[in-house]
Backbone as a printed PyTorch tensor [residue, N CA C, xyz], in Angstrom:
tensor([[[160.2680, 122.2380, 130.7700],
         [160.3890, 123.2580, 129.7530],
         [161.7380, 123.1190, 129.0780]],

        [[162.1170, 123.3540, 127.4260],
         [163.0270, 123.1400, 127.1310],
         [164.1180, 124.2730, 126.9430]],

        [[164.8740, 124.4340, 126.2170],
         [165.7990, 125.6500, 125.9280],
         [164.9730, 126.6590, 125.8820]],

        [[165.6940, 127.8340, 125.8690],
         [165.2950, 128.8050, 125.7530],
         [165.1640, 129.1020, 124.7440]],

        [[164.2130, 130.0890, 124.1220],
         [163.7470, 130.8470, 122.9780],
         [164.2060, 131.7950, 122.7020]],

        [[164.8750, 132.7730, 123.4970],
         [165.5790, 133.5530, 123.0400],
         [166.8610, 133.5900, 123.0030]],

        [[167.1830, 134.1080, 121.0980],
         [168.6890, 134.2300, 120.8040],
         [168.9880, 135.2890, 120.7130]],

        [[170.4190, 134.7020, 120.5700],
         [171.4180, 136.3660, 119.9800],
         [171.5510, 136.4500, 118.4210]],

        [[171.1800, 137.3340, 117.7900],
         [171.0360, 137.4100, 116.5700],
         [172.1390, 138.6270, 116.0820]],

        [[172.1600, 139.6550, 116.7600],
         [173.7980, 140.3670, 115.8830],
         [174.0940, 140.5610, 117.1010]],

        [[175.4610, 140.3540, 116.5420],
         [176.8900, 140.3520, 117.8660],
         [177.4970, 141.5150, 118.0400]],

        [[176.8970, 143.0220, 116.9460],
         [177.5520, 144.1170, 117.1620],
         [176.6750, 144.7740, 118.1440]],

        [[175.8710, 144.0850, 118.7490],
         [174.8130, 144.8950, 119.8770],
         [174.9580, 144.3900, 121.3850]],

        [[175.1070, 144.8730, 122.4480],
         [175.0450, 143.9680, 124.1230],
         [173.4890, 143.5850, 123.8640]],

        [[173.3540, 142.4470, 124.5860],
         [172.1680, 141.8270, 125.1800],
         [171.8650, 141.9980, 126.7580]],

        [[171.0930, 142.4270, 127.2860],
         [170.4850, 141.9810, 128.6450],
         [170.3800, 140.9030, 128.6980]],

        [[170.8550, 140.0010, 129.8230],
         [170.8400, 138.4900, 130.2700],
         [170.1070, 138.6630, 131.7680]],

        [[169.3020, 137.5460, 131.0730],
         [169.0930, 136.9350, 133.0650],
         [169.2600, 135.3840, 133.0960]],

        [[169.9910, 134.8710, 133.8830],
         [170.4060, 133.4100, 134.4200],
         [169.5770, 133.6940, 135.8450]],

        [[169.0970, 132.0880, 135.5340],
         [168.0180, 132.4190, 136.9430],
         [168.8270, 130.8090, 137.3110]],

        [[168.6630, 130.4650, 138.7490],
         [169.1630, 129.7310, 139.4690],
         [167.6930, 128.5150, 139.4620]],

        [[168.0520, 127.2030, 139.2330],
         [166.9680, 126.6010, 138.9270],
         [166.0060, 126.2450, 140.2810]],

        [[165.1320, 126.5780, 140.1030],
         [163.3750, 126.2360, 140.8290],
         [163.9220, 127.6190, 141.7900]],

        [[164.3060, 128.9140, 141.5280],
         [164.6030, 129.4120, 142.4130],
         [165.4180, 129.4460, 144.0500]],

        [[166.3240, 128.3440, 144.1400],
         [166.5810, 128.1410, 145.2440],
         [167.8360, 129.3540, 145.2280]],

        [[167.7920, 129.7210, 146.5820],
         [168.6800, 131.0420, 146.3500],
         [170.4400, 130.2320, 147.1020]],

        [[170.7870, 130.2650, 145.8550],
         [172.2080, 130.1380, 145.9740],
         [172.8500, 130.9790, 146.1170]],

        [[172.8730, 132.2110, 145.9760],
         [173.8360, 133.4110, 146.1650],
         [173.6330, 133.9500, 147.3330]],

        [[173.0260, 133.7750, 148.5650],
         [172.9070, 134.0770, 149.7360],
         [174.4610, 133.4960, 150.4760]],

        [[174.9220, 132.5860, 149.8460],
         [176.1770, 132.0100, 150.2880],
         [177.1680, 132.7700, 149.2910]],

        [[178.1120, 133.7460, 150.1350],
         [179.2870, 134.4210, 149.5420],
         [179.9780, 134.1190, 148.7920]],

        [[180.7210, 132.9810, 149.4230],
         [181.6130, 132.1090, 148.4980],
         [180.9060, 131.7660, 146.8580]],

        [[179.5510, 131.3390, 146.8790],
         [179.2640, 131.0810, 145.6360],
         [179.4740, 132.4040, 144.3890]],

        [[178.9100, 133.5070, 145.4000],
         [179.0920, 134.9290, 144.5210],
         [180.4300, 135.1960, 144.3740]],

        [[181.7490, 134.8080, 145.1670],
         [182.2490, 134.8480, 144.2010],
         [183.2120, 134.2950, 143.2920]],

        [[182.1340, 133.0920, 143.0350],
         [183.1540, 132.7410, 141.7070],
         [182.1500, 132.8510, 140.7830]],

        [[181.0330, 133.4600, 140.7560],
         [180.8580, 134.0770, 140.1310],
         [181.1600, 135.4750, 139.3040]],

        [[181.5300, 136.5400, 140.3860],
         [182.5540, 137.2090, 140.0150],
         [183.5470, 137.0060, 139.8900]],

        [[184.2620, 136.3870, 140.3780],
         [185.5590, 135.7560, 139.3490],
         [185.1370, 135.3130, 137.9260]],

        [[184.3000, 134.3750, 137.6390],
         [184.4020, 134.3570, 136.3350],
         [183.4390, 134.9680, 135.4560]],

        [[182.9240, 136.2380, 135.6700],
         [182.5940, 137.2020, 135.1380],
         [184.2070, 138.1760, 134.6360]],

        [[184.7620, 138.4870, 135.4350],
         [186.2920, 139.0790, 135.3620],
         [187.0870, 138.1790, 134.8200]],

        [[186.9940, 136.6010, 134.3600],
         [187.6530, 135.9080, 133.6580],
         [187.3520, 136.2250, 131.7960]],

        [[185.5940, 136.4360, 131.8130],
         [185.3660, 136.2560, 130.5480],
         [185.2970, 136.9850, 129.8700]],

        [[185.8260, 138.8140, 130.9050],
         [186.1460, 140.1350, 130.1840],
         [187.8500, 140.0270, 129.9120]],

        [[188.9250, 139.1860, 130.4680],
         [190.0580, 139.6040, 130.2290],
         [190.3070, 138.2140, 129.1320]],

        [[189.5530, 137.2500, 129.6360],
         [190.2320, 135.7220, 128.2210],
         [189.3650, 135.5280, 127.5200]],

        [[188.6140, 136.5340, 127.4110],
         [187.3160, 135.9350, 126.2530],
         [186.7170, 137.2590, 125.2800]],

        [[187.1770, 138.3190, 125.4090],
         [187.4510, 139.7980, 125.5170],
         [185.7860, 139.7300, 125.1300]],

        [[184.8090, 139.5680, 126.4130],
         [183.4080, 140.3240, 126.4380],
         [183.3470, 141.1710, 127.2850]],

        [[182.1490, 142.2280, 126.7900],
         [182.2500, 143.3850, 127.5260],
         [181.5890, 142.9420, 128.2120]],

        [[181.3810, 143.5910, 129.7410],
         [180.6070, 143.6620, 130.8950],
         [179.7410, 145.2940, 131.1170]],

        [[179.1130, 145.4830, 130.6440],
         [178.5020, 146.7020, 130.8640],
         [177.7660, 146.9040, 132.3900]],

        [[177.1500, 145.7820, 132.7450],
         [176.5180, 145.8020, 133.9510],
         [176.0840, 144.2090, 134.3550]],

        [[175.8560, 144.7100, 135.8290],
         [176.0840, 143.2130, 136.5030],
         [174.4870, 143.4780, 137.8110]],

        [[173.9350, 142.6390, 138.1530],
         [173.6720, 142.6150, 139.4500],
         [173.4580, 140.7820, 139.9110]],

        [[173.6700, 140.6420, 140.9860],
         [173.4660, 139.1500, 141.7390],
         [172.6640, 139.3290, 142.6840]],

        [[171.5950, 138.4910, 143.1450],
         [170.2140, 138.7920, 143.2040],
         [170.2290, 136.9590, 143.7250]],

        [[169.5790, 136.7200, 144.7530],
         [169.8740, 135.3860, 146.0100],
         [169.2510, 133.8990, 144.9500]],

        [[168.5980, 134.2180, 143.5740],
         [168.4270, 133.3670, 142.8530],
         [168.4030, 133.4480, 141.1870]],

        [[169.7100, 134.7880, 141.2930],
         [169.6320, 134.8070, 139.8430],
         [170.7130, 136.3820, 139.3120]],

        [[171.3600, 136.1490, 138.6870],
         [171.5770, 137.1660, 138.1520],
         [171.3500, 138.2770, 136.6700]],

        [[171.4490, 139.2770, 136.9040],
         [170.9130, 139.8680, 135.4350],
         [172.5870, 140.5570, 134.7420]],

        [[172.9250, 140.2790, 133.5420],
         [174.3630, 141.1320, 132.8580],
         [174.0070, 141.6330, 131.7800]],

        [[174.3840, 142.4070, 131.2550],
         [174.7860, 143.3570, 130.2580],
         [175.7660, 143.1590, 129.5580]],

        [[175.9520, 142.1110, 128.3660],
         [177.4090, 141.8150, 127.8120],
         [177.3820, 142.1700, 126.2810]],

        [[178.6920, 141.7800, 126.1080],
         [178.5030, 142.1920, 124.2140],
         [179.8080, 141.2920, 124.0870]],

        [[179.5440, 140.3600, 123.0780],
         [180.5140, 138.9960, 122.5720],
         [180.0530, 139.0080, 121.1480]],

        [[181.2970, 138.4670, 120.5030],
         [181.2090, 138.1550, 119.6960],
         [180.7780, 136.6860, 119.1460]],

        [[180.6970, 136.2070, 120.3040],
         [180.3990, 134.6970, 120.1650],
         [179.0060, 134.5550, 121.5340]],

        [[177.9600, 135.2120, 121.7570],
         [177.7230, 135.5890, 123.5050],
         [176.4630, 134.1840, 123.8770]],

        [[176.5090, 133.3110, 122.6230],
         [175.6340, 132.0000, 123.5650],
         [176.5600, 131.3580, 123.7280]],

        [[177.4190, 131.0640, 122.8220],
         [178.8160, 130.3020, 123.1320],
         [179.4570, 130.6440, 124.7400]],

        [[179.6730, 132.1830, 124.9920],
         [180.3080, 132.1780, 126.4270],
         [179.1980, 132.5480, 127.1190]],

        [[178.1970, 132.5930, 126.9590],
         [176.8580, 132.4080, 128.0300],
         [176.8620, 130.9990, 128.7600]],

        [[176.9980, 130.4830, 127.4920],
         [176.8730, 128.5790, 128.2100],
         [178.3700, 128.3030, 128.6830]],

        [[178.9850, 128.5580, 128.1520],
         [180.4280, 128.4200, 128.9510],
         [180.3300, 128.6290, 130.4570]],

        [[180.0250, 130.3090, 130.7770],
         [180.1490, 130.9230, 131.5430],
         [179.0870, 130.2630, 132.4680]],

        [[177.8620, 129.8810, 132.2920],
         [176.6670, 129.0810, 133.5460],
         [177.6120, 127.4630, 133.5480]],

        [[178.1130, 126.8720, 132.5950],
         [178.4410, 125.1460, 132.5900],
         [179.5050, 125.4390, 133.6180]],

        [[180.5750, 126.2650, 133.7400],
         [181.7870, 126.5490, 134.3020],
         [181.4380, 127.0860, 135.6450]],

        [[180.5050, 127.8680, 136.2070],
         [180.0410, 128.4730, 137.5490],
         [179.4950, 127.0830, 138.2630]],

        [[178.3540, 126.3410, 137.6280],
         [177.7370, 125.4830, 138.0710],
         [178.4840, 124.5970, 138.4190]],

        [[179.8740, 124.2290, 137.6430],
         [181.1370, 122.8240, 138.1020],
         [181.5190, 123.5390, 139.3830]],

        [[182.2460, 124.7860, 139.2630],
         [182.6400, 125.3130, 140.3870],
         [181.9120, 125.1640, 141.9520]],

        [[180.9840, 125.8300, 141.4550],
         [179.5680, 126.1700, 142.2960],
         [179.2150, 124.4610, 143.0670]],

        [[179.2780, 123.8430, 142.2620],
         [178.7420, 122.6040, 143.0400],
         [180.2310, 121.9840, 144.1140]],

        [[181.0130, 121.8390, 143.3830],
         [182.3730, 121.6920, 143.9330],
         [182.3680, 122.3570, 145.3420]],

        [[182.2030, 123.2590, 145.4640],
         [182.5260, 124.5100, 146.5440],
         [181.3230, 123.9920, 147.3550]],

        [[180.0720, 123.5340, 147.0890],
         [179.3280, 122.9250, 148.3140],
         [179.7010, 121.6390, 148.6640]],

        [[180.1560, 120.8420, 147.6030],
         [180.6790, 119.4220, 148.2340],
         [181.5980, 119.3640, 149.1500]],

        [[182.8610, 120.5950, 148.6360],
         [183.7830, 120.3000, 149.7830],
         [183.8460, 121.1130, 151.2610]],

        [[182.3000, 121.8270, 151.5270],
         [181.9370, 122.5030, 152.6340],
         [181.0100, 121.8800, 152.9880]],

        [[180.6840, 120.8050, 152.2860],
         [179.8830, 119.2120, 153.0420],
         [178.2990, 120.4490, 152.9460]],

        [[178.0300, 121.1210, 152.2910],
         [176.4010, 121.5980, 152.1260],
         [175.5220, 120.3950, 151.5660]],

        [[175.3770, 119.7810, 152.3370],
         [174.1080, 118.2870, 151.6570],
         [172.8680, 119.0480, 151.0390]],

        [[172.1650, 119.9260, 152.4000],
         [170.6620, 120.1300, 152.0180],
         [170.5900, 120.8070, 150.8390]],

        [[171.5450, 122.0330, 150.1880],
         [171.5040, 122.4160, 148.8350],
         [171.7660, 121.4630, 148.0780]],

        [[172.9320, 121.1450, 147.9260],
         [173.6430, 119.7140, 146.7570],
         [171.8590, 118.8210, 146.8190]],

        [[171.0850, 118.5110, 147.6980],
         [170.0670, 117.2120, 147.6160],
         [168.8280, 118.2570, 147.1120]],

        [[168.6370, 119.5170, 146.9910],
         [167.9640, 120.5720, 146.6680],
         [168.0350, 120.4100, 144.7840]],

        [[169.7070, 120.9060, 144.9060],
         [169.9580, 120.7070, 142.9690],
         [170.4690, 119.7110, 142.4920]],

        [[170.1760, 118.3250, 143.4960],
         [169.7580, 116.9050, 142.5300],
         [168.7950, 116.7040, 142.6640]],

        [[167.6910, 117.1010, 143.5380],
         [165.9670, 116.8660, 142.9130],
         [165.4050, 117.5920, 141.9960]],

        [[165.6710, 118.7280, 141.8790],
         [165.0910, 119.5380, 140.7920],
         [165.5840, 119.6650, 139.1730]],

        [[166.6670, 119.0440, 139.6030],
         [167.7050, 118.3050, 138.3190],
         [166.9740, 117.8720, 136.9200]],

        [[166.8470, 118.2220, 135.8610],
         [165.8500, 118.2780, 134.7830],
         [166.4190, 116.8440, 134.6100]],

        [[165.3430, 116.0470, 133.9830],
         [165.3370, 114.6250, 133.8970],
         [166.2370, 113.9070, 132.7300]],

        [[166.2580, 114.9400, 131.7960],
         [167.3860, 114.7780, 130.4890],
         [168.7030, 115.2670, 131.1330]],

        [[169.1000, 115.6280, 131.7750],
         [170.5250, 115.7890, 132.4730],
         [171.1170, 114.9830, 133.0420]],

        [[171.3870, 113.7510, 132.0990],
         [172.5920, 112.5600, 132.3630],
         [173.6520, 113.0240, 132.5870]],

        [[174.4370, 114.1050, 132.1970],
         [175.9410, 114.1340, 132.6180],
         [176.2470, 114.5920, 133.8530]],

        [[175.2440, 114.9370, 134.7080],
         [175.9280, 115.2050, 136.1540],
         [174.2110, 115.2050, 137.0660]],

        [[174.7610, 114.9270, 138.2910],
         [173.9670, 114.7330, 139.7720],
         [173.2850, 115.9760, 139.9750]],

        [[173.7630, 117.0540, 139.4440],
         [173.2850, 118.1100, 139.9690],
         [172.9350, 119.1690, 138.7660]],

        [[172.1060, 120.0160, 138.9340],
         [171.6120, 121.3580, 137.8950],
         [171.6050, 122.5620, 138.7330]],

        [[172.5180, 123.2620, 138.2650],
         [172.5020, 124.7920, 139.3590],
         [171.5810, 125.3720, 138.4230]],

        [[171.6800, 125.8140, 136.7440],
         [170.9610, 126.7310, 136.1880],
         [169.5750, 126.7770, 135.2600]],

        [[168.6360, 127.2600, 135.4550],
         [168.2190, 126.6460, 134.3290],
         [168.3460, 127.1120, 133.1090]],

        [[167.6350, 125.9510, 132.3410],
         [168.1400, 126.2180, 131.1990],
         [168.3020, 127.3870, 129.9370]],

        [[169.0350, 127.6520, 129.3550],
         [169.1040, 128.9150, 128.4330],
         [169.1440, 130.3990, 129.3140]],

        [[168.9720, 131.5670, 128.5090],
         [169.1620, 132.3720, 129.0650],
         [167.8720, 133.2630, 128.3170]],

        [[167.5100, 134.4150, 129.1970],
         [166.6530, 135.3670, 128.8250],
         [167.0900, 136.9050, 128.2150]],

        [[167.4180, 136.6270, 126.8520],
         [168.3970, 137.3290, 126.6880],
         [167.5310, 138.5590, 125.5750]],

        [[167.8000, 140.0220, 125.7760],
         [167.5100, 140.5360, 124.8750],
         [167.8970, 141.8990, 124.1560]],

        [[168.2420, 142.1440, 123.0090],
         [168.9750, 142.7470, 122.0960],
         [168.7250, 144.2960, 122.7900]],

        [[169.9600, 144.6010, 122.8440],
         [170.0760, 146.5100, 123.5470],
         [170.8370, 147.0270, 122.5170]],

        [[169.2650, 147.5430, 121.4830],
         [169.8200, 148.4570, 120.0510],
         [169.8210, 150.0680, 120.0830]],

        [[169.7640, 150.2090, 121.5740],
         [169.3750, 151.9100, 121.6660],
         [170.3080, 152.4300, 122.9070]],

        [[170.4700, 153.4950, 122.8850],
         [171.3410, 154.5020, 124.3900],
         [169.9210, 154.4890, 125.5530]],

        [[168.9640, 154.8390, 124.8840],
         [167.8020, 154.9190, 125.8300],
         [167.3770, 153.1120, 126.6880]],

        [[167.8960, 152.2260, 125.6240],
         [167.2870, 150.8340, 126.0780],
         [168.1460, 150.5970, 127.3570]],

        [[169.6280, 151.0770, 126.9770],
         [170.6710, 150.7080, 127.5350],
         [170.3590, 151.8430, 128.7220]],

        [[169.7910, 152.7010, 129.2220],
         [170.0130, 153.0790, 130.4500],
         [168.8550, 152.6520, 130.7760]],

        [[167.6580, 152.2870, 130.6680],
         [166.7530, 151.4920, 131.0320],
         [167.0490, 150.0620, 131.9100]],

        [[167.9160, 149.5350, 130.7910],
         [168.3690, 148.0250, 131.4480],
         [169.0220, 148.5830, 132.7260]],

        [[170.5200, 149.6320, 132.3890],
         [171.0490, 149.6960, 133.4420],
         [170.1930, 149.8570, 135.1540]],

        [[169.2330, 151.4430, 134.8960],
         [168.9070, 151.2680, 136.2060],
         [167.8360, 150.3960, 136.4270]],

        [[167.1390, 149.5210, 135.3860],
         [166.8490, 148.5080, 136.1480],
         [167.0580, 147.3160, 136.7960]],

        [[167.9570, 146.5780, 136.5060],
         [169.4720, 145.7570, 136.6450],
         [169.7100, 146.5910, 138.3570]],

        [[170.2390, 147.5480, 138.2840],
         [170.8840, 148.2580, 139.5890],
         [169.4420, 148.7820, 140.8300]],

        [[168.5550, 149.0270, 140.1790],
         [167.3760, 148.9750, 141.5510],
         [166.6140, 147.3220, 141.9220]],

        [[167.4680, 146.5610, 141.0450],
         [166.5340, 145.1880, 141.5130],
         [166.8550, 145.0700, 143.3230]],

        [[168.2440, 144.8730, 143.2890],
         [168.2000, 145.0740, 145.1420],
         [167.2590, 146.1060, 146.1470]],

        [[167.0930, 146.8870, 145.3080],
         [166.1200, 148.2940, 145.8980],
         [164.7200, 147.6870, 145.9150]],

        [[164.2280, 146.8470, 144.9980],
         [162.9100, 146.6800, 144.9820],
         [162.5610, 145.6160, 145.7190]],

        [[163.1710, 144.8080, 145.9240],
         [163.3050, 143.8000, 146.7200],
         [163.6670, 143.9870, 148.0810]],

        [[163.3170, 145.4840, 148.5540],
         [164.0470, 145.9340, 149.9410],
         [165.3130, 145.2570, 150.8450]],

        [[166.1610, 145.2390, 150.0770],
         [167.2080, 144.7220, 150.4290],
         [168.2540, 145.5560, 150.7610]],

        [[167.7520, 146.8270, 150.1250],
         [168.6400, 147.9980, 150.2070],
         [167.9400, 149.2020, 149.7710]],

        [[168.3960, 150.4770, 150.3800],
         [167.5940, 151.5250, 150.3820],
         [168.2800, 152.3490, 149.1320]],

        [[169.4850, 152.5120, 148.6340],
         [170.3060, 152.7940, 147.2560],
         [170.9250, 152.0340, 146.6960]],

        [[170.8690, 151.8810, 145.5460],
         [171.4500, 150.8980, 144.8820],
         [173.0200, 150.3320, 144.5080]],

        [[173.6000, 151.7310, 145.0580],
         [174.8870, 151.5650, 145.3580],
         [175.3440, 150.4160, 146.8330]],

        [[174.6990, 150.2420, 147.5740],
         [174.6220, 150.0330, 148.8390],
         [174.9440, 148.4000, 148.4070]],

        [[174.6250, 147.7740, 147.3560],
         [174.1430, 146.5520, 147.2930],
         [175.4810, 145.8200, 146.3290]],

        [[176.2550, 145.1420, 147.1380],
         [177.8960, 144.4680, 147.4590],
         [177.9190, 143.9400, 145.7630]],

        [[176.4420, 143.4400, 145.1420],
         [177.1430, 142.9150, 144.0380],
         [176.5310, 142.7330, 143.0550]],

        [[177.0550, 144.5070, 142.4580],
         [176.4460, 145.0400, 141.6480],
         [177.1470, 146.1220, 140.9070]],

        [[177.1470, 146.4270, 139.4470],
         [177.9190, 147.8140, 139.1440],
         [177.4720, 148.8700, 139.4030]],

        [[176.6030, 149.0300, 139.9770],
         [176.2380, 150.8190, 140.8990],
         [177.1340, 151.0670, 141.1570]],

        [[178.1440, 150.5600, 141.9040],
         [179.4270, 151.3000, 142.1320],
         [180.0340, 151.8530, 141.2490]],

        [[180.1460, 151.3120, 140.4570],
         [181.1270, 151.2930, 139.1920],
         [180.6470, 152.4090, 138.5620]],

        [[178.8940, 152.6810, 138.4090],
         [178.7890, 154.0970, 137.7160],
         [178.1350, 154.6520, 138.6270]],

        [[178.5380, 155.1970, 140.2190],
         [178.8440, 156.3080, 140.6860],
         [180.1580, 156.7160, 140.7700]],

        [[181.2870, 156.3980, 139.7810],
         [182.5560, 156.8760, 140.0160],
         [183.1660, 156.3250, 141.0710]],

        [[183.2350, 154.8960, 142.1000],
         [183.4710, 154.2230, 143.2850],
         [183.9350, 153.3230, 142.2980]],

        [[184.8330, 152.4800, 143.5110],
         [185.1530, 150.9090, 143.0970],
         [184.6380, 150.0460, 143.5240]],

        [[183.8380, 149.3500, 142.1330],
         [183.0620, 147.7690, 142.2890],
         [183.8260, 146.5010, 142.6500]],

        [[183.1140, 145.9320, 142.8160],
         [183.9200, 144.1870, 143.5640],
         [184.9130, 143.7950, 141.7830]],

        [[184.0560, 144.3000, 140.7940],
         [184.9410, 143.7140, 139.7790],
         [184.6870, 144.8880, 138.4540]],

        [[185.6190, 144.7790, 137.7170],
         [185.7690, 146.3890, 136.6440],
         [184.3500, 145.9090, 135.8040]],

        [[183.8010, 147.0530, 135.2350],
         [183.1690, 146.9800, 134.0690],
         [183.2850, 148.0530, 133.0100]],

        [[183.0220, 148.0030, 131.8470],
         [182.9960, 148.9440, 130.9410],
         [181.8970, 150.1220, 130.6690]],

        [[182.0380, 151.3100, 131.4990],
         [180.6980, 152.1510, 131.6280],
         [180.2450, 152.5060, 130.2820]],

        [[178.8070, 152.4740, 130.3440],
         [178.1960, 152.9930, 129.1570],
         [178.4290, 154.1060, 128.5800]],

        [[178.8160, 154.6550, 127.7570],
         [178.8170, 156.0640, 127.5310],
         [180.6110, 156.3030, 127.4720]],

        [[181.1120, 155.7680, 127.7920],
         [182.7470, 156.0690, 127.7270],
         [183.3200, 155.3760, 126.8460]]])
């Protein structure tokens, strides 16, 4: 399958994103990977000034809530830059069976490297309303809930539930409504 089909078309609106981890293999079950992912989620709100409205990480994929002025530009930044990291961080913890996981499933046009953490494009879609936007939010924040992984959605390490019950999240975001 090729790029994705869906764009960003005005930049004065956040989009819902989902980056899914390719053929589903759950990479975020390993900590370390989550977080440099949160790290560079918190990189691309302070050097790239996008908002973060909401976050959740989910064992093969995550869903965000951003608003850029440029947001396929640091979409692809932001997956090309996790995935260098991301692979790095299993090579030098010697993880073979993943690393030989995301060089088989490795899309066949991907000459520049051994490995594919994401696939391709993003599922991205335009949040033109207050009502859309708390929709996304608690659905974004009960994905751990539905997936019985957790019984409140606050409960679940990496995610902004914290952040809008008035608690401190693993990383800042910009609450809706403020």
């Amino acid at each position: 399958m090729g790029r994705s089909r869906f764009k960003f078309h005005e930049t004065h609106y956040p989009y819902f994103i989902t980056c899914s981890v390719l053929d589903g293999i759950a990479l975020f079950s390993d900590p370390e990977l989550v977080t440099i992912v949160l790290n560079s989620l918190s990189f691309i709100q302070t050097e790239w000034a996008v908002t973060l409205y909401g976050y959740v990480i989910m064992e093969n994929h995550c869903h965000l809530v951003v608003q850029s002025e440029k947001p396929s530009e640091h979409i692809r930044n932001f997956k090309s830059f996790t995935a260098k990291k991301m692979i790095l961080s299993l090579e030098e913890r010697d993880r073979t069976l993943i690393l030989e996981k995301l060089k088989f499933h490795k899309k066949l046009h991907k000459h520049q490297s051994t490995h594919q953490v994401w696939q391709e494009g993003v599922h991205a879609k335009q949040i033109d309303s207050d009502e859309k936007m708390s929709s996304v939010l608690e659905y974004i924040h009960f994905n751990p809930v539905k997936a019985g992984y957790v019984d409140v959605p606050e409960h679940w390490r990496y995610s902004s539930a914290r952040n809008y019950m008035g608690r401190d999240g693993l990383i800042p975001v910009r609450l809706f409504g403020e």
